[in-house]
C-alpha positions as CSV (number, residue, x, y, z in Angstrom):
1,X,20.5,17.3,0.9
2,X,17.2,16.9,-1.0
3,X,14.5,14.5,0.2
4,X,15.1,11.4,-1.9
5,X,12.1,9.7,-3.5
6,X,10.9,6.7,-2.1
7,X,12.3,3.3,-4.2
8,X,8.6,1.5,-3.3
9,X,5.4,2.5,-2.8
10,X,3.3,2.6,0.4
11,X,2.5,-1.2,0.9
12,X,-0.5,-0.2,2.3
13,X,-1.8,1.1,-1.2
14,X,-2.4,-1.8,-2.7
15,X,-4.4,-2.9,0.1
16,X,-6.8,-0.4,-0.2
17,X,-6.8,-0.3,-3.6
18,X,-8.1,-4.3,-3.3
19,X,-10.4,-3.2,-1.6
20,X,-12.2,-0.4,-3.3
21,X,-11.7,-3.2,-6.2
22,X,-14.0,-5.6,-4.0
23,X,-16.0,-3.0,-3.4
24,X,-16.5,-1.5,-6.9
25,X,-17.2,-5.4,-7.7
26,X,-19.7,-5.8,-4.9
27,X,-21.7,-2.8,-6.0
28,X,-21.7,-4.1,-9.7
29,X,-23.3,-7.4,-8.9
30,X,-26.2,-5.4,-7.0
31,X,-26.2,-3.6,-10.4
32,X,-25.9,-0.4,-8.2
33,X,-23.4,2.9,-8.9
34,X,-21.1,2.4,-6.1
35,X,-21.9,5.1,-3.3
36,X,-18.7,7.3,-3.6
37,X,-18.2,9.0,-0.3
38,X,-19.2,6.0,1.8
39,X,-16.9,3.8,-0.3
40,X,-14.0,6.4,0.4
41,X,-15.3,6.0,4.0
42,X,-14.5,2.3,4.4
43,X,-11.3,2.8,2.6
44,X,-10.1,5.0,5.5
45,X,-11.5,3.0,8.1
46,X,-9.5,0.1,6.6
47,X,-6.5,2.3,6.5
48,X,-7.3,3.5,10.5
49,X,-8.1,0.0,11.7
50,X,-4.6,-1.9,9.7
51,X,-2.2,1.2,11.2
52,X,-3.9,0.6,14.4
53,X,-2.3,-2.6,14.4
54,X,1.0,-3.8,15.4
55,X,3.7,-3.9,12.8
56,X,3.7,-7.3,12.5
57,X,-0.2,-8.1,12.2
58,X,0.5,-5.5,9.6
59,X,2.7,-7.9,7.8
60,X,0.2,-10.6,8.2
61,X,-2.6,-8.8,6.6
62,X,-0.4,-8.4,4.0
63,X,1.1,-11.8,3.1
64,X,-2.5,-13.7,4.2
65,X,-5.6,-13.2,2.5
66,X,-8.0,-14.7,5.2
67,X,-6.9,-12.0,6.9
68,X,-7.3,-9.4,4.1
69,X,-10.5,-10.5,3.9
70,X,-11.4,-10.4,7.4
71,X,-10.0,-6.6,7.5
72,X,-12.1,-6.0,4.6
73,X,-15.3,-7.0,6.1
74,X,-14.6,-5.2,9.5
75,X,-14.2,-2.1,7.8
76,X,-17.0,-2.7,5.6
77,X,-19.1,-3.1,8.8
78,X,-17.7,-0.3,10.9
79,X,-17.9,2.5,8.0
80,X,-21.5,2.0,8.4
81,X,-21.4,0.5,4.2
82,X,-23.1,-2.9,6.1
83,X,-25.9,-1.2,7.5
84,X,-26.9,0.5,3.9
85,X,-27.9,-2.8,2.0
């Protein structure tokens, strides 16, 4: 039997997709051109640091966003992006 395809997409995605929003935002305001590679950087730190956590911290990332944000900025500050500006 073939592999189906899935009926959602990876919740995860839109996380990351928030954030690179933030980010693009972030980098507009300092009327800067967003730093590519280091932006793709935090996105997979974000995505290491969330699957490193327990499913349902996971969950509460995703429902809560003081906790979004508080991912956001600790991936911010361990893909190095914090020490650039």
């Amino acid at each position: 039997m073939p592999d189906a395809l899935p009926t959602h997409s990876d919740p995860f995605h839109a996380l990351k997709d928030e954030f690179r929003h933030h980010l693009e935002t972030f980098y507009a305001g300092l009327k800067l051109a967003p730093p590519y590679e280091s932006v793709e950087k935090a996105v997979r730190t974000l995505t290491t640091l969330v699957h490193a956590l327990p499913k349902e911290a996971q969950v509460r990332i995703l429902s809560d966003p003081t906790q979004r944000w508080q991912m956001f900025q600790r991936a911010f500050d361990a893909s190095g992006l914090a020490k650039k500006h």
